[in-house]
C-alpha positions in Angstrom: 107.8 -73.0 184.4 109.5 -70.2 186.1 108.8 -69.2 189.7 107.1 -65.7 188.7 104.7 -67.7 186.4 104.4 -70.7 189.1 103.1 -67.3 191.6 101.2 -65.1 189.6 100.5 -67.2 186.2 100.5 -66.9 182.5 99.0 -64.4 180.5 97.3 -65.7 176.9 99.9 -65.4 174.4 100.6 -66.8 170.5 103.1 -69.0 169.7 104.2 -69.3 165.7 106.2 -72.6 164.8 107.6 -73.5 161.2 106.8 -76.5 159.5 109.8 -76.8 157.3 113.5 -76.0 157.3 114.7 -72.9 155.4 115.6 -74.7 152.2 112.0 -75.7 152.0 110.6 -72.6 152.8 113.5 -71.2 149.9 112.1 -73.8 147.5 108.3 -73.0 148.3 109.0 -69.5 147.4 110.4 -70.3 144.3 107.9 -72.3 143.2 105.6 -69.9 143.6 107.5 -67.3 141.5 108.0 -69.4 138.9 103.8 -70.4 139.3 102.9 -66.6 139.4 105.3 -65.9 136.1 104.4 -68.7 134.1 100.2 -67.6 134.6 100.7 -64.3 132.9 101.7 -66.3 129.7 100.5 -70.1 129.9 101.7 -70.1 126.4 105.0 -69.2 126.8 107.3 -71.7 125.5 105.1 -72.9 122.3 107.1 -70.7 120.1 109.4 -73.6 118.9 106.3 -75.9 118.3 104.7 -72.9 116.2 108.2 -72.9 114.1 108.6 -76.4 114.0 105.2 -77.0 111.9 105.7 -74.1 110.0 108.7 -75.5 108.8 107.0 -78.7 108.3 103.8 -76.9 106.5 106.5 -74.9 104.4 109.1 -77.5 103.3 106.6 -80.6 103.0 103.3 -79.8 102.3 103.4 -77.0 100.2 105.7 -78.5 97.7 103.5 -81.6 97.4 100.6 -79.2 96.9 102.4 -77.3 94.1 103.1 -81.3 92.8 99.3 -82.2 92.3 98.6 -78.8 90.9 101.4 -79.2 88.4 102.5 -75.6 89.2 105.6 -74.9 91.4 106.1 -71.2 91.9 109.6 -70.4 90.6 109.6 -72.4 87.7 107.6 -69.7 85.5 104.5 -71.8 85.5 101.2 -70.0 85.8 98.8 -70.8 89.4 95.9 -72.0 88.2 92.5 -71.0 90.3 92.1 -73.8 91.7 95.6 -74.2 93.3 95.6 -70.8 94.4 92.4 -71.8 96.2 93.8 -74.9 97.9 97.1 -72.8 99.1 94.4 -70.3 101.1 92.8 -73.6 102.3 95.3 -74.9 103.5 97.3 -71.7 105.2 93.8 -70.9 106.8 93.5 -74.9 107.7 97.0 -74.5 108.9 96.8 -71.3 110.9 93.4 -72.3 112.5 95.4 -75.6 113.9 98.0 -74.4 115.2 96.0 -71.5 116.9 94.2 -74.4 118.5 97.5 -76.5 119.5 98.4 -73.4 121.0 95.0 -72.7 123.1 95.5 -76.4 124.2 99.4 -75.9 124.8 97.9 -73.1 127.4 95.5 -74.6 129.0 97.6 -77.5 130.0 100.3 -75.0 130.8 97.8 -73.1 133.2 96.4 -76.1 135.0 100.1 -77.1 135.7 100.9 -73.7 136.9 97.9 -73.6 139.1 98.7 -76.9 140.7 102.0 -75.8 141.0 100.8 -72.5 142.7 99.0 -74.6 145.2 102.0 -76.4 146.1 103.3 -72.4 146.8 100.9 -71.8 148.9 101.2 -74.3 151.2 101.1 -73.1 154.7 104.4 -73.4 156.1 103.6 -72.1 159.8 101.4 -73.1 162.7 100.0 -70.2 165.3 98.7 -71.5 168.4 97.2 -69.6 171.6 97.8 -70.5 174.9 95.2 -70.1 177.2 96.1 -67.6 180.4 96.7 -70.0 183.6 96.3 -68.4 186.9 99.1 -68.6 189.3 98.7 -70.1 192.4 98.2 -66.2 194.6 95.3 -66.7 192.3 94.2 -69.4 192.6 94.7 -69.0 196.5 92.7 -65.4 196.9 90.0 -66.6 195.0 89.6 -69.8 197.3 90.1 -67.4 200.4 87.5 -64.6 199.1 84.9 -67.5 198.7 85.7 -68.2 202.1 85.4 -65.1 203.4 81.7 -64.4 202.2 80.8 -67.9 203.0 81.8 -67.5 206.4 80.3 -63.8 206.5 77.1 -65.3 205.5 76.6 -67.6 207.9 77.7 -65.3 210.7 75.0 -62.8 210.0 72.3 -65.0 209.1 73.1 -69.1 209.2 74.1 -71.2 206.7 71.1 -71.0 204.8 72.1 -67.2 203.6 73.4 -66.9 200.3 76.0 -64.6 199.2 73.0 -62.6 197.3 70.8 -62.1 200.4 74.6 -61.0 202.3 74.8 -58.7 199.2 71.7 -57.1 199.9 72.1 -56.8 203.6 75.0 -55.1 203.4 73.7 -52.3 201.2 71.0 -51.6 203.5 73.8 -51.0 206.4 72.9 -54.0 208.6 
């Protein structure tokens, strides 16, 4: 406490303090980029899965397909009806799957990133106030002034005059 504040006090101020060093605060901010990019396109990153079972629906499936039916495309054999209805079947089966993989893919994706973004927005500094603390001319004048009006009081009318009936009496000159 310097000698200026130990006389005349402290006036009510903030005080900020950090929580982390500035590789955590670096690393908080980063995580929240990466939180904030990665919610603009939860499904970002399915595009291998997606390629993967098309592959698999392509080079496995259809072939065995073309197998049951008897007719593999290529070899000069004529589709028959009903295998050109299982082939729609089974691209609109196939389609309608992996649209729903790909919801699911996102919605795990988006409930990480949110978690993630919470981590982000972790506070990382404190703000306290500090309460004015009058300095001791202060403290002193205000002992002294109470003094002074207790004493005027019972000059001009005994102890048992208050500082509201010395109020009064001096406002109608006595």
């Amino acid at each position: 406490m310097a000698f200026g504040d130990f006389l005349f006090g402290t006036p009510e101020r903030t005080e900020q303090y950090t929580n982390y060093n500035p590789q955590q605060l670096q690393a908080f901010m980063q995580i929240l980029q990466q939180a904030l990019s990665g919610l603009q396109n939860p499904s970002q990153g399915f595009e291998p899965i997606a390629a993967d079972a098309t592959r698999r629906f392509n080079t496995e499936f259809l072939p065995s397909l073309a197998e049951r039916f008897g007719a593999l495309p290529g070899e000069g054999g004529a589709m028959s009806q009903g295998f050109r209805s299982e082939l729609a079947n089974a691209g609109a089966n196939f389609n309608s799957q992996l649209a729903g993989q790909q919801a699911q893919f996102g919605q795990q994706n988006q409930s990480n990133l949110m978690r993630l973004l919470g981590v982000g927005l972790t506070p990382t500094h404190e703000t306290t106030i500090r309460q004015a603390q009058p300095g001791f001319l202060q403290r002193a004048g205000t002992g002294l002034g109470q003094a002074a009006g207790l004493g005027a009081a019972t000059a001009i009318g005994g102890p048992a005059v208050g500082l509201g009936a010395l109020a009064s009496m001096l406002s109608r000159g006595y």
